[in-house]
Backbone as CSV, one residue per row, in Angstrom:
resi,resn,N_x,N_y,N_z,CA_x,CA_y,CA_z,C_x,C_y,C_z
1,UNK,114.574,132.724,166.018,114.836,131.403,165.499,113.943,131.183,164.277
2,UNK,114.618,130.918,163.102,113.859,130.629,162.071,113.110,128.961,162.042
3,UNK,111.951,129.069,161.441,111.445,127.789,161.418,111.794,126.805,160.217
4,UNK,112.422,125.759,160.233,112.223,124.635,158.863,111.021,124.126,158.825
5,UNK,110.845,123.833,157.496,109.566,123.216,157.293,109.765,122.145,155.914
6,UNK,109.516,121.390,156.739,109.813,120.036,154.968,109.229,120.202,154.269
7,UNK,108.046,120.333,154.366,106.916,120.988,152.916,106.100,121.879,153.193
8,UNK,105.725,122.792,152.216,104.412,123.339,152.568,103.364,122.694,151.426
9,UNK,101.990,123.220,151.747,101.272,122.531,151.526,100.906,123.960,150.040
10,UNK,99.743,123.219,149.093,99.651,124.241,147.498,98.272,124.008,147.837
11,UNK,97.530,125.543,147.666,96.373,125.240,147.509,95.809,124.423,146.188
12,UNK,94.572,123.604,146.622,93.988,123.065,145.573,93.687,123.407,143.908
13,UNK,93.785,125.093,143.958,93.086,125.499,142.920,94.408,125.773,142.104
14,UNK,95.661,125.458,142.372,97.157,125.657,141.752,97.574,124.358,141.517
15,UNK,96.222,123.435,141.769,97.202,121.727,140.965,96.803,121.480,140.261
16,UNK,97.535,121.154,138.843,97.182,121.200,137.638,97.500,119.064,137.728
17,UNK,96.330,118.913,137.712,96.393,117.101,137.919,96.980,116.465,136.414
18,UNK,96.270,116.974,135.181,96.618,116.090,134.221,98.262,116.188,134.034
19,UNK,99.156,117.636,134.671,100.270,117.249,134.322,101.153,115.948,135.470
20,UNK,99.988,116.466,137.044,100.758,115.373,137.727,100.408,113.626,137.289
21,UNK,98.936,113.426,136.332,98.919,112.205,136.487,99.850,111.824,135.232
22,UNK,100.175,112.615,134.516,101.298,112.311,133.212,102.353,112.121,133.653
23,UNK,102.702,112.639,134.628,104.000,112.141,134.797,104.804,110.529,135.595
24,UNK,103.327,109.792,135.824,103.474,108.681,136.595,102.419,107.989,136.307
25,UNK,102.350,107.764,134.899,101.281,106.822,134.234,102.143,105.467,134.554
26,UNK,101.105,104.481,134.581,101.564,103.384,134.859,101.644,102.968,136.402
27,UNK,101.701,103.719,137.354,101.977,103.879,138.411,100.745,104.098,139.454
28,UNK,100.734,103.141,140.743,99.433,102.800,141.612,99.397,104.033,142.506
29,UNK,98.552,104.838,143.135,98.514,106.026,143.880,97.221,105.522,145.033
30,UNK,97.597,106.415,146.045,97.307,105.936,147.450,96.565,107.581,147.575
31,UNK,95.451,107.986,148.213,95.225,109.281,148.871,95.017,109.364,150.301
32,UNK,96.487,110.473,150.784,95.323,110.271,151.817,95.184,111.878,152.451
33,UNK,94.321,112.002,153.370,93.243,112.804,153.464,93.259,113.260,155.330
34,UNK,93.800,114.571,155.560,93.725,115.094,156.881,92.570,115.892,157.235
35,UNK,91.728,115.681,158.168,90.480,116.309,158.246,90.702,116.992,159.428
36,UNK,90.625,118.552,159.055,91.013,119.570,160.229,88.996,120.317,160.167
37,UNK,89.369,121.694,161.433,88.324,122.164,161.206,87.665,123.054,160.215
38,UNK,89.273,123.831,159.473,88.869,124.075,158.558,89.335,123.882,156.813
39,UNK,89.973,123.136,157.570,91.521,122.958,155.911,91.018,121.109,155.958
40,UNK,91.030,120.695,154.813,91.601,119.258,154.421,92.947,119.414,153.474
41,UNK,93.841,118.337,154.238,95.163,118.326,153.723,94.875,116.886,152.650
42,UNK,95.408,117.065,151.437,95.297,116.024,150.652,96.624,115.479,149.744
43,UNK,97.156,114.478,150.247,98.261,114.059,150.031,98.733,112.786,149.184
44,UNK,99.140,112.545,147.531,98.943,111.604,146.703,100.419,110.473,146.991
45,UNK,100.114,109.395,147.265,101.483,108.621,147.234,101.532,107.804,146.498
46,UNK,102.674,107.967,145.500,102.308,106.499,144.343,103.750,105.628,144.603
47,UNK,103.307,104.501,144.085,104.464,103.648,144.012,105.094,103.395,142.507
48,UNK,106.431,103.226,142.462,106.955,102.859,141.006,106.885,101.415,141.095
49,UNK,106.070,100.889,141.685,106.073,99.361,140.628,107.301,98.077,141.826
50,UNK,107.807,98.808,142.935,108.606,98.077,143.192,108.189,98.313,144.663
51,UNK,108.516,96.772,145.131,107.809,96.672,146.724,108.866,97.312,147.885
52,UNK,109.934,97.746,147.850,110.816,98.762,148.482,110.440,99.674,148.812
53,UNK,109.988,99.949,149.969,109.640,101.521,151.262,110.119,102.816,149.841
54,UNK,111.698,102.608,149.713,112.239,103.968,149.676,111.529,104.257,148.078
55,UNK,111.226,103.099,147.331,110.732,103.773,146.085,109.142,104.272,145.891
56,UNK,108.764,104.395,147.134,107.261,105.365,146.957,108.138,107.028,146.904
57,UNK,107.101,107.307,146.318,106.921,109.150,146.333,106.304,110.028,146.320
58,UNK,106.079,110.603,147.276,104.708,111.657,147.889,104.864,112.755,147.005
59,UNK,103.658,113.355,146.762,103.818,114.943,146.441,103.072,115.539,147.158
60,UNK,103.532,117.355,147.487,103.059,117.715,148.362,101.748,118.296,148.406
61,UNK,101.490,118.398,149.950,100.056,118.133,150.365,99.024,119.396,149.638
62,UNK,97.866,119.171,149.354,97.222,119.828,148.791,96.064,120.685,149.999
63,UNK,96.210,122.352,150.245,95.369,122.498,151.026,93.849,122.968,150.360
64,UNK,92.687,122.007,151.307,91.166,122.504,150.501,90.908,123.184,151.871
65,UNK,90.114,124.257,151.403,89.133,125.100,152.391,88.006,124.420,152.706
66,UNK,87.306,123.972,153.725,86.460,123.888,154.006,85.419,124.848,154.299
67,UNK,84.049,124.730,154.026,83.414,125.965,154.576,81.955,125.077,154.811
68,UNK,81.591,125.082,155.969,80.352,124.769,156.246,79.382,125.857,156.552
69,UNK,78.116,125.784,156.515,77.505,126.338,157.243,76.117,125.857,157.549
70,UNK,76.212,125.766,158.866,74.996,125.000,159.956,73.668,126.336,159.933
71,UNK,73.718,127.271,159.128,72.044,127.974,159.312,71.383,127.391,158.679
């Protein structure tokens, strides 16, 4: 059985921001932020300006590596 998957997630170091914030200048953005043990998922939602659910639009989630170390 094959799996669907609605999105996958881009690592951090493959998002080129100034082209995503160009493309939705003008426009209010929301972050939000999944805290795993070792991945943070980071996910931008902006709105076009209009108070209607369907006109927000996510882009997909951004994965960061975490790396701690407790020595």
């Amino acid at each position: 059985m094959s799996v669907i998957r609605t999105y996958r997630s881009i690592l951090v170091n493959q998002v080129d921001v100034d082209q995503i914030v160009s493309s939705h200048v003008g426009h209010s953005v929301h972050v939000g932020i999944d805290v795993g043990k070792r991945f943070l998922y980071v996910v931008l939602r902006w709105s076009g300006g209009s108070p209607h659910p369907s006109a927000l639009h996510f882009d997909a989630p951004w994965k960061v590596t975490v790396y701690f170390n407790f020595y």
